[in-house]
N, C-alpha and C positions, 0 to 999 in steps of 0.2 A: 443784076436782076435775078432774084430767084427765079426756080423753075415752076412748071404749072402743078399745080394739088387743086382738084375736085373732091368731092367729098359724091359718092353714086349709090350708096346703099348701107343701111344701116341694118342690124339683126339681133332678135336675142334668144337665146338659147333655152326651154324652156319646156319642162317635163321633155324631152327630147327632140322639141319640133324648135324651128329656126322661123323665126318671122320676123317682121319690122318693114317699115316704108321706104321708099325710093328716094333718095336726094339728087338724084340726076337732071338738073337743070341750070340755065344761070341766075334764072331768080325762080330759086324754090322757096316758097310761102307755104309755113303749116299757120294756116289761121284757124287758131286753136287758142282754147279759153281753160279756164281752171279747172286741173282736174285729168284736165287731157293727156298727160305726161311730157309736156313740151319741154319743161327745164330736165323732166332726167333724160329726154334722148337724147337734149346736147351732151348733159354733162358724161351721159356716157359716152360716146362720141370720142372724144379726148381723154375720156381714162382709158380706153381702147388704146390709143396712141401710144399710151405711158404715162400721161400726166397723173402727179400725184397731190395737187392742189384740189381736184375737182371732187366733190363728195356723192356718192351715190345714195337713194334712199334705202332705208333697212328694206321696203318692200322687195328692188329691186335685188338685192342681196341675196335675200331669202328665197325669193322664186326663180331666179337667171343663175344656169352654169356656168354660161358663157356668153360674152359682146363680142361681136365682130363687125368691122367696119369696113368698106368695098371705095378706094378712094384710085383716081386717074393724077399718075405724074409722067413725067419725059419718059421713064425707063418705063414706062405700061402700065396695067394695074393691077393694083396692089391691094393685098386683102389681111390686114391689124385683127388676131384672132384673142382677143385676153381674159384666161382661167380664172375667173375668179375664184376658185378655191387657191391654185398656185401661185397666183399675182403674177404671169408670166406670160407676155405676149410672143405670138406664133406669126412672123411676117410670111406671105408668100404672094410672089407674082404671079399671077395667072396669065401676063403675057409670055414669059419666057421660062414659066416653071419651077426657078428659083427658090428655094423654102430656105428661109435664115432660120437656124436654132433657136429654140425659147430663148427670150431676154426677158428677166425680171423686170420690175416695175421699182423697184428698190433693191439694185443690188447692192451685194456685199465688197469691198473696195477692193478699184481695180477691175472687178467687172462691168462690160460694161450694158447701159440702159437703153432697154426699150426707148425710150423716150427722146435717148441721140440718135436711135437711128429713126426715129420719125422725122429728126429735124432734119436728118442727110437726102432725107427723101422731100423735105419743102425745099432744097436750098441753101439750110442755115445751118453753119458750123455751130456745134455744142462747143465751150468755151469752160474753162475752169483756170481763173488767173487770181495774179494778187491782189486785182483790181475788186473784182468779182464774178460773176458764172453767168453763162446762156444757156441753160436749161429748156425742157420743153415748157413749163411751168411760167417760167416768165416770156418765155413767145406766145404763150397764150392767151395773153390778157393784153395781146395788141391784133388779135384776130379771132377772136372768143366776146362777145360783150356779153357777161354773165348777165342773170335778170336782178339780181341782188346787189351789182354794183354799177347797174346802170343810172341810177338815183342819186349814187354815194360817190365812193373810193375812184379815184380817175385809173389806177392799175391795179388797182384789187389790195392782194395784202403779200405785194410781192415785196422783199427788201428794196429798200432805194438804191446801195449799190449795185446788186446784180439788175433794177430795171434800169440803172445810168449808162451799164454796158449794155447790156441787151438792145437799147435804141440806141447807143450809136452804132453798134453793128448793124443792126436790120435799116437803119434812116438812113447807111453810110458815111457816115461822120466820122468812125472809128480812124484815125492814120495811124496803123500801125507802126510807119516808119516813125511818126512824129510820139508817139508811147516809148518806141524804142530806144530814142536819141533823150528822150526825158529823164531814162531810165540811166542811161547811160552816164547823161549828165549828173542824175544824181550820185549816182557811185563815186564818179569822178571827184563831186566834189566832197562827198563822204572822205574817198582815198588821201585827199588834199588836205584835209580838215587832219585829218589824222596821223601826217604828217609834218604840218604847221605844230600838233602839238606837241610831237616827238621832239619834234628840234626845238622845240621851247622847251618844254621838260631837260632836255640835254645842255642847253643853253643854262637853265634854273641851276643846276647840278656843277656845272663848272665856277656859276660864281659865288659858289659855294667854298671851293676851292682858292679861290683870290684869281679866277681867270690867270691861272699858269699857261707860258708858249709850251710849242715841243721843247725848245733847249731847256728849261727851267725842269721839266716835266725827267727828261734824258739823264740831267743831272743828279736831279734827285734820286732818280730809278739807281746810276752808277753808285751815290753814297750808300744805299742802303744796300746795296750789294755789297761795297766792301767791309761793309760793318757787319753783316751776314756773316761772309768768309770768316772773317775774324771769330766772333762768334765761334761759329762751327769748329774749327782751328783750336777753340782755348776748349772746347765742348771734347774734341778725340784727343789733345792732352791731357785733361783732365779724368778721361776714361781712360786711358792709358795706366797714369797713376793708383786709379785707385783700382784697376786689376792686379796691382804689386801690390799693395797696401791690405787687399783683401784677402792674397796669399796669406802674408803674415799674421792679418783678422785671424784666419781661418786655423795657424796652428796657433796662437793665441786660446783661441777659444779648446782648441783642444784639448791642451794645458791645463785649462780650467779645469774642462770636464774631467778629467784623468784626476785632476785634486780635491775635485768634491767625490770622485769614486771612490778615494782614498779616504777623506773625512766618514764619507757613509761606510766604509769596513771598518776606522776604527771605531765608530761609534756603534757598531754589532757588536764588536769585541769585547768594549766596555761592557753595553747589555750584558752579554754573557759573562764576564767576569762578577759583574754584580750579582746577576742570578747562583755562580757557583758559589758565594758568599751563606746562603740561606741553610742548607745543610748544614753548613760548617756552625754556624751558630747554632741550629739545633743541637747538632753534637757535643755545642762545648755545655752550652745548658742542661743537657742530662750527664755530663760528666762532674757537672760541680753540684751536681742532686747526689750523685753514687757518693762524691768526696764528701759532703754534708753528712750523708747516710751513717758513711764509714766511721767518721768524726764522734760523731753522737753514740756510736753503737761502742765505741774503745771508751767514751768517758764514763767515769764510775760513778752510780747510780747512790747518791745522798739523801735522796729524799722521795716521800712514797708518793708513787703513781696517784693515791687516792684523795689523802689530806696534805700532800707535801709538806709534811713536818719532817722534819731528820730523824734519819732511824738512827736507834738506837744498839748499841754495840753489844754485842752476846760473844760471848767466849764458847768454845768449842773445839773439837779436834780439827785439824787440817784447814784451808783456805774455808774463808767462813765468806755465804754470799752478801753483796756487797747492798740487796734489796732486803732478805730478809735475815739478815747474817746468821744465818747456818750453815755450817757445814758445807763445800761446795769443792768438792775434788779435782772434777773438770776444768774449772772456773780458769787456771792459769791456760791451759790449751785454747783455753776458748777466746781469748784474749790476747794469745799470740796469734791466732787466726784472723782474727779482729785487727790487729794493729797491720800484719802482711796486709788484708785486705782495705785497708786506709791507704797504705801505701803503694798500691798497684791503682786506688784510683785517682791519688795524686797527681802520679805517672800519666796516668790517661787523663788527667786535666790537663796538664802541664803539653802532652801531647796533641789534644786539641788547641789548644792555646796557642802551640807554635804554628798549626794547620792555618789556623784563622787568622793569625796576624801574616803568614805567607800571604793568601787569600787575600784579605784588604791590603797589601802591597802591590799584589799584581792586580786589581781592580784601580788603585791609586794609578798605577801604570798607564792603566786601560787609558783612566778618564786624561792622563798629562797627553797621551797619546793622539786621544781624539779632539785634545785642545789646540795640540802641535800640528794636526791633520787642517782643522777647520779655521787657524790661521795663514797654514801655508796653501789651501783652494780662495781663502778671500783677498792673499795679495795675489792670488794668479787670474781671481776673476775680474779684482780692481786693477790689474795691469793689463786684462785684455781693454776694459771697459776705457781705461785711461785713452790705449792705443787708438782706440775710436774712436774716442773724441777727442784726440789731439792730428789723427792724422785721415782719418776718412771722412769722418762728419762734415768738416769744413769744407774736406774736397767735394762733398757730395751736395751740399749747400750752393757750391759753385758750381757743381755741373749742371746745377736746376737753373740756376739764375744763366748761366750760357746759354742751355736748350730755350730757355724761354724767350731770351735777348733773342736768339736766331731766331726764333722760330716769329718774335716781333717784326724781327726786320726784312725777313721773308714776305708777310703780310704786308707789311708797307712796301716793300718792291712791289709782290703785285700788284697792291691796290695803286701807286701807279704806273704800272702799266694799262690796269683797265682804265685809269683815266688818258694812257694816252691810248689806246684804241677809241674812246669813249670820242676822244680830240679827232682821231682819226676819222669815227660817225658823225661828227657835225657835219664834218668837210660833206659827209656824204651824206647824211640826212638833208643840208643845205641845197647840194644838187638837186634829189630827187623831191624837194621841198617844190623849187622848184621849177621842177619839171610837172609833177602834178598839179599845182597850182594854171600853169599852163596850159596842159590836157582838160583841168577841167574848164577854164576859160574858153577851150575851144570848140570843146563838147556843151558848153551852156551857149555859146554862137549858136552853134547848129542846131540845139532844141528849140533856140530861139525863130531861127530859121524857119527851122521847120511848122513850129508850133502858129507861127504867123499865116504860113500858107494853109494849116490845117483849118485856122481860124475863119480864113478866108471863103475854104470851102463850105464849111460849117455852115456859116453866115448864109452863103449861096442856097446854099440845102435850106436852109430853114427859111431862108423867101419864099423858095420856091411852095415848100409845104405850107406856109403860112398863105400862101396867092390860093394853093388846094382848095384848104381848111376854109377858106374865106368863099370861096365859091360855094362850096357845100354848105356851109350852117348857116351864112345870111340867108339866102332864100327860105329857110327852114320857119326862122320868124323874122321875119326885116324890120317889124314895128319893133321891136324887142332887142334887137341884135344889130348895132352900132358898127363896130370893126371884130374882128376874131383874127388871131396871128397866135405863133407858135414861137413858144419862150425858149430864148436860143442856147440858154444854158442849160434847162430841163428836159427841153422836147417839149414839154406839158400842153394843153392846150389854154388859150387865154381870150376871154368872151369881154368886151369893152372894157381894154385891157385889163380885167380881173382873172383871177388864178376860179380856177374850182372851188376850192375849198371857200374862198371869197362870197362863192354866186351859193354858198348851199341852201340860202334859205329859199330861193327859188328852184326848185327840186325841176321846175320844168324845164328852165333854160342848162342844169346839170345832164339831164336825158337829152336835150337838144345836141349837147355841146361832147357826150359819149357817142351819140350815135354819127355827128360830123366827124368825130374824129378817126372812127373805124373805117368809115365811108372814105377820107382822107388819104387813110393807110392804104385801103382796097388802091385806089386811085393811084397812089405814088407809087405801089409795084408795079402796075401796068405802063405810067407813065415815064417813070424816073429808072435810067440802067443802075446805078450804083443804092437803088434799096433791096435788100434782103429780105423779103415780104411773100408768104404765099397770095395770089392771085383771087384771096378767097375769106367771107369774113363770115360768121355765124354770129347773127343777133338776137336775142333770149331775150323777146317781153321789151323792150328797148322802150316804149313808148307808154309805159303804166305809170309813165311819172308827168304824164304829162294833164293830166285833168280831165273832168269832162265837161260835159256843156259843151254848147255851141263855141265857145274859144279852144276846151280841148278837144273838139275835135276840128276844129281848123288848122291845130299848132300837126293834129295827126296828119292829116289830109297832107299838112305842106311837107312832112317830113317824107312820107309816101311817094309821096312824088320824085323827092329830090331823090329818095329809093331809086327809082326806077327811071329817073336819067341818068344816075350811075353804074348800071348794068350794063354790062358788054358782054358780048358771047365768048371773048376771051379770060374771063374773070367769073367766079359766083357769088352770089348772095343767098344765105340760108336765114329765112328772117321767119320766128314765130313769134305772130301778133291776133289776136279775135280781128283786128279792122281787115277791112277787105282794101286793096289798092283802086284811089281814086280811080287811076289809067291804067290802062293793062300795059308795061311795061314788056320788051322783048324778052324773048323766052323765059317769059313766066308760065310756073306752073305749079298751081295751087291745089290744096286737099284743107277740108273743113272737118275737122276732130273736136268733138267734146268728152264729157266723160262715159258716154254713152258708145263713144265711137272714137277711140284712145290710140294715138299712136304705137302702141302694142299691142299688137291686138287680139291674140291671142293669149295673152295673162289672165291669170285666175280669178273669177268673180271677186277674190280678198284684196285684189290691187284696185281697186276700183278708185281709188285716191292717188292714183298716179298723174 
C-alpha cells in the first residue's frame, strides 16, 4: 500500500508575488466553469511534480516564474518548487528542513528526475526495464483524469507497454519472482537452443567426414605423420645436396664470368687494332700519290701541254729540252734528282706497305683472338648452364614437390586432429546438450509454477477490483449500466462487457466509466495492501461529457453522489466541475471561480482566458 500524498496548496509566481488557492481538504471542489483556469491549475499541479506529458498554456508561461506545489506525505510536508525558465524542480520538506538539489524535469542520462523523486514520495518505485518504464507520466493518468481525455483515450497517449507495467505495479500484479523465473527460463532455453545446434552443426560436420571412430581418426593422424617425416627426411636430403651442387653452381659460374671478361678484352683489343689500321692506310695513300708524282715527273714529256701533238725535234748544242727541244744544260741533273726521288718514294711505299700488311695481321689476330675468347666463355657459360640443369634444377624441382608433400601432409595431420578434438566436443557438446536442455526444462517448471500462482493472484486482484469498479459505476447510471468488471489481461475497464473504445459513441457512459474508474483506483489504495496508488485523485471537468437536460443532469447528480460516498478522510478528492454536489459529502470544501473570479488570482488582466 502506498503511503499518504495530499495535495494542501497550490501557488504561482508572478511579477514577484506568490498566490494560488488552497487544496487542503478531502473533498476539495473548485466548482468553476470556463475560463476560470481550472484545467491549468491541475495541469500545473503535476508539471510541478516533474511530469512531462502535461502541457501548460502560453499564458501561463509567459506571466509565471515559477509553480510551487505544498503537498502532505508520511515523512511531512513537502513543497515541488519548478523554474520554469530552468525546467528544474526544488524539493523541500518543511517538516524536517531537508532541501533536495534541483532535479531537472528532463534530465540528461544518468541523472536523475524530478519526476522519480515525486514518485519516491507517493510510494512508487520509478521502473526502467526491458519490459517497459514507470515514470511519473504514466502514474499520472491513473490518478490525474485530464478533461480532454475524460470523453476519449481510457490512459491518455501513454505507450501500451509502459501503462502494462505501470498497472501491474501500482494494481500489484507485478510477481517479480514469476518475470524473473520467466526470464530465466527463457535464457535457459535460449542456452539449450544454442546448444542443440552446436551439436547438430558438429554432428552435420562429421558426416561429412563418413562419421570416422577415434581409432580410424588415430590411424589416420599416425599415416600422415609418417608420410610427413618422410617428406621432410627427402626435403633436408635434398637441401643438403644441392648446398654441394650450388658450391660447384657457384665456381661454374665464375668460370663463365672470367670468360666473357676475357672475350670483352679481346674484343677491345680487336677494336683497337682496327682503329690503328686507319692511319696506316692514310699513309700508304699519300705514299702511292708521292710514287705517282715521282713516276710522272722522271717520264719524258712528248707531247705539248696545250694541243698534245708531238713535238717536234730541233737540233742544238748540248741536252735539248724534251718540251720545247732547246737547249737544256741542267736537264740531266734535273733528272737524276727526279729518278733518286722516284726511288726514295718507292722505298716509302713499299715501307708503308709492309706497315699495313703488319697492321691487318695483327688486327686478323685481334679478330681470331676474340673469336677463340668468345667460344671458350660460351662453352664455359653452356657448361655452367648444363650443370644446372642436369644437377640442381631437378633437385630443386624435388625439393619443391617434398616441401609441398610435407607441408600437405602436415595439414592433413592436423585437420585431423581437429576432427579428433572436434570427436572429442560432441562427447562434450552432447553432455552439456544435455545438461541445458535439462536446466531449461527446469527453469520452464518453475516459470510455470510460478507463473500459475501469479496468475492466480492476478485473477484474485482483478475480482476484487472488478467487485470495486462494479460498485462505483452501477449506481452512477443503473438504467444504462448492466455489469462493469475489469479486463484481467489489460487492467482496462469494461462497461456491459464492452471495452471503451467499443462504448465511444456514447461519450456519456465513456465519462461515466473514466471517472468509475479513478474513483476505483482512489478505493483500492485505501482498501487493498498490495496496490501502489497515492490515496488521492484530481478530476478535470470529468462530467462535460455527460449532457444536459433533465437526463444530464441526473446522470451528474448520480455521479456526485457516488463522489461523495467515496470520500474518506483518509483519502482526497480534487474534483473541478460548475455543478454544485447534490449532498454535502464529509469534508467537503468548496470555492466558486469564474472568469471574473479565477483561480489565480492575481494574474494580469491579459490572462483573463485562463
Amino acid at each position: 500500500m502506498a503511503g499518504k500524498f495530499f495535495f494542501l496548496k497550490e501557488e504561482f509566481l508572478i511579477d514577484g508575488v506568490w498566490g494560488g488557492p488552497d487544496l487542503d481538504a478531502s473533498m476539495r471542489q473548485l466548482q468553476a466553469g470556463i475560463g476560470s483556469g481550472g484545467s491549468t491549475l491541475s495541469e500545473a499541479a503535476f508539471a510541478a511534480l516533474g511530469a512531462t506529458s502535461v502541457v501548460l498554456t502560453p499564458v501561463i508561461v509567459e506571466q509565471c516564474d515559477a509553480i510551487r506545489v505544498e503537498f502532505a506525505t508520511d515523512e511531512g510536508i513537502w513543497t515541488a518548487t519548478l523554474d520554469l525558465a530552468t525546467q528544474h524542480v526544488t524539493f523541500a520538506n518543511k517538516t524536517t528542513g531537508e532541501v533536495e538539489q534541483p532535479l531537472a524535469v528532463r534530465p540528461e542520462a544518468g541523472e536523475r528526475a524530478a519526476g522519480s523523486f515525486s514518485l519516491e514520495r507517493m510510494g512508487i518505485p520509478a521502473m526502467e526495464t526491458p519490459r517497459g518504464n514507470v515514470t511519473i507520466d504514466t502514474v499520472l493518468v491513473l490518478v490525474y483524469l485530464q478533461q480532454h481525455h475524460a470523453g476519449r483515450d481510457t490512459f491518455g497517449s501513454v505507450g501500451v507497454a509502459d501503462m502494462n507495467l505501470t498497472l501491474e505495479v501500482c494494481f500489484g500484479v507485478l510477481d517479480e519472482a514469476a518475470a524473473r523465473l520467466k526470464a530465466q527460463a527463457k535464457a535457459a532455453r535460449s542456452r539449450a537452443a544454442r546448444d542443440a545446434t552446436a551439436l547438430r552443426k558438429a554432428n552435420e560436420q562429421r558426416q561429412k567426414y563418413g562419421l570416422p571412430t577415434s581409432f580410424d581418426l588415430d590411424l589416420e593422424q599416425e599415416q600422415h605423420g609418417k608420410v610427413g617425416d618422410q617428406r621432410a627426411a627427402d626435403r633436408l636430403r635434398l637441401a643438403q645436396e644441392l648446398d654441394f651442387h650450388y658450391g660447384v653452381q657457384t665456381g661454374r659460374d665464375t668460370e663463365a664470368a672470367r670468360g666473357m671478361q676475357g672475350a670483352s678484352s679481346a674484343a677491345a683489343a680487336a677494336d683497337q687494332k682496327h682503329q690503328a689500321l686507319a692511319p696506316l692506310y692514310e699513309q700508304r695513300g699519300l705514299a702511292r700519290q708521292r710514287r705517282i708524282a715521282a713516276e710522272e715527273a722522271v717520264r719524258p714529256r712528248t707531247h705539248c701541254y696545250e694541243c698534245e701533238q708531238p713535238l717536234q725535234a730541233r737540233s742544238g748544242e748540248g741536252p735539248l729540252c724534251p718540251l720545247c727541244r732547246q737547249p737544256d744544260p741542267g736537264f740531266p741533273a734535273r733528272r737524276a734528282q727526279r729518278v733518286r726521288e722516284l726511288e726514295r718514294a718507292k722505298a716509302a711505299e713499299a715501307e708503308v706497305e709492309k706497315a699495313v700488311s703488319s697492321g691487318q695481321r695483327s688486327a686478323q689476330e685481334g679478330v681470331e683472338t676474340r673469336r677463340k675468347a668468345d667460344q671458350a666463355a660460351q662453352r664455359l657459360v653452356a657448361r655452367a648452364a648444363a650443370y644446372r640443369a642436369q644437377e640442381i634444377t631437378p633437385r630443386e624441382a624435388a625439393l619443391a614437390r617434398a616441401s609441398a608433400g610435407e607441408r600437405e601432409e602436415r595439414a592433413k595431420e592436423e585437420a585431423v586432429k581437429a576432427r579428433r578434438q572436434e570427436l572429442a566436443q560432441i562427447t562434450e557438446l552432447e553432455k552439456r546438450e544435455a545438461a541445458s536442455s535439462q536446466h531449461a526444462d527446469d527453469a520452464t517448471k518453475a516459470w510455470a509454477a510460478a507463473e500459475g500462482d501469479a496468475q492466480e493472484h492476478r485473477k484474485r486482484t482483478v475480482k476484487q477490483l472488478s467487485q470495486i469498479f462494479a460498485d462505483i459505476v452501477i449506481p452512477m447510471a443503473p438504467d444504462k449500466i448492466r455489469s462493469a468488471s475489469i479486463d484481467l489481461r489489460t487492467l482496462a475497464p469494461r462497461i456491459n462487457n464492452r471495452t471503451l473504445k467499443q462504448l465511444a459513441r456514447s461519450a456519456g457512459l465513456v465519462s461515466i466509466a473514466h471517472t468509475g474508474y479513478h474513483l476505483m483506483a482512489l478505493e483500492a489504495a485505501r482498501t487493498m495492501p498490495l496496490v501502489l496508488l497515492p490515496r488521492c485523485q484530481w478530476l478535470d471537468a470529468p462530467l462535460d461529457g455527460l449532457g444536459g437536460g433533465p437526463e444530464g443532469e441526473r446522470l451528474v447528480n448520480a455521479v456526485l453522489s457516488v463522489c461523495a460516498e467515496t470520500v474518506s478522510s483518509d483519502s482526497q478528492i480534487i474534483l473541478t466541475t460548475p455543478q454544485p454536489f447534490p449532498v454535502s459529502p464529509q469534508g467537503l470544501r468548496a470555492t466558486e471561480h469564474d472568469s471574473s473570479r479565477p483561480l489565480i488570482p492575481h494574474a494580469r488582466p491579459e490572462s483573463d482566458d485562463l
